[in-house]
C-alpha positions in Angstrom: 49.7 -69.0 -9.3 52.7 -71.3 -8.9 53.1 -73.5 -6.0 55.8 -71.8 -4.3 52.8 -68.9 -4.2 50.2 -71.5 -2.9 51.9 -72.6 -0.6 53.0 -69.6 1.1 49.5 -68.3 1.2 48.5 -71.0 2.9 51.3 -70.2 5.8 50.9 -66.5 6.2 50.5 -65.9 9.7 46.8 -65.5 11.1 45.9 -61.8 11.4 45.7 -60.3 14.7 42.5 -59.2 16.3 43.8 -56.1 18.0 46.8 -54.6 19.0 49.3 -55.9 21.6 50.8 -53.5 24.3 53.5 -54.4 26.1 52.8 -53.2 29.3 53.6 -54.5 33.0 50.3 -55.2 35.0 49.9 -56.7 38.5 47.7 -60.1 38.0 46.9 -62.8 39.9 45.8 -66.0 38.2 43.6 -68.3 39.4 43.2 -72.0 38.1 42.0 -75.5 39.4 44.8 -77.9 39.4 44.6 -81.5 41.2 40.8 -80.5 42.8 42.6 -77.2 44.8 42.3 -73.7 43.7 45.9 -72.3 43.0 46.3 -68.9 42.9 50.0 -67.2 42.0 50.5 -63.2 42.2 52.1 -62.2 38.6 52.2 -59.7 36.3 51.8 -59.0 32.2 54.4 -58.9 29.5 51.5 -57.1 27.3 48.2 -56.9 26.9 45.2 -57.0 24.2 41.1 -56.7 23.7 41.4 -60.7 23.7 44.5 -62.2 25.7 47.8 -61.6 27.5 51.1 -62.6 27.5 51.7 -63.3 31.5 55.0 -64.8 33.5 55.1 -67.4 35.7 56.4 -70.0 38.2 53.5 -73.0 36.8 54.0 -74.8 33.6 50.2 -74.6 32.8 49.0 -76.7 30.2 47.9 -74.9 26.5 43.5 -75.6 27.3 43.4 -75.3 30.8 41.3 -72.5 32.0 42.1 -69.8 34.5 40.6 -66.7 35.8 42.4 -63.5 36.1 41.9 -60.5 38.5 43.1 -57.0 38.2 42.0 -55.0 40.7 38.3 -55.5 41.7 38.1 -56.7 37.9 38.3 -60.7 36.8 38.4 -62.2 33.5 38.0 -65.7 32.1 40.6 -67.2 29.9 42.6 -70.6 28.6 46.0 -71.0 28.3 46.9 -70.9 24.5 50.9 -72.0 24.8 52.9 -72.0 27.6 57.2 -71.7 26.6 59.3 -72.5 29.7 63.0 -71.1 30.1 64.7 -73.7 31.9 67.8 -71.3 33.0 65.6 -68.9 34.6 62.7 -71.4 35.4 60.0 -69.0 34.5 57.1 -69.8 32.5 55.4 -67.1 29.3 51.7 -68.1 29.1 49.6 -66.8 26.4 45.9 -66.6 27.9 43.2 -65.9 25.1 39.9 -64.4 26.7 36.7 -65.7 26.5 35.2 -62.2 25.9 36.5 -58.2 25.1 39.2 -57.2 27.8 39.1 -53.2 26.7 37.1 -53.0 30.2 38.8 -55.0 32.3 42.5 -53.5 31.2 40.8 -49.9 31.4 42.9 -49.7 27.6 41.4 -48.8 24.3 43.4 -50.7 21.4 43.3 -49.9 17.5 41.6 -53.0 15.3 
């Protein structure tokens, strides 16, 4: 194996879990910021079994955890990145889950 081969191996990009969907879901996220609860009505960009990709007006630190509700359903998450657009001012988060979100996005996925 040469080292042009090693080395892009070792860079391949980390398999996915399960599937994304892009899909547009009503969401409010819920975080503690400053010792007061902040809450901000958004929606998804898609969805998966183990995170989301939400909009937002709140540059959230990548770590800080938040808790999202769908309906009558919440589920705990962190913030994984967070990429601002400064023309438009809004804010992608990527929110990993702490457990299997097939239940709370009422979705099955493939893988």
């Amino acid at each position: 194996m040469s080292n042009l081969e090693r080395v892009e191996e070792s860079t391949a990009a980390p398999v996915r879990r399960s599937e994304r969907v892009r899909t547009r879901v009503p969401v409010t996220l819920i975080w503690h910021e400053d010792q007061h609860r902040r809450y901000e009505a958004s929606h998804t960009v898609s969805v998966s079994r183990f995170g989301c990709l939400v909009r937002s007006r709140y540059n959230l630190q990548p770590g800080t955890t938040v808790l999202i509700e769908h309906g009558d359903k919440f589920l705990l998450g962190k913030i994984s990145y967070c990429l601002k657009d400064y023309a438009t001012k809004v804010v992608e988060l990527g929110i990993g889950f702490e457990e299997d979100g097939t239940e709370f996005w009422g979705m099955q996925f493939t893988a």
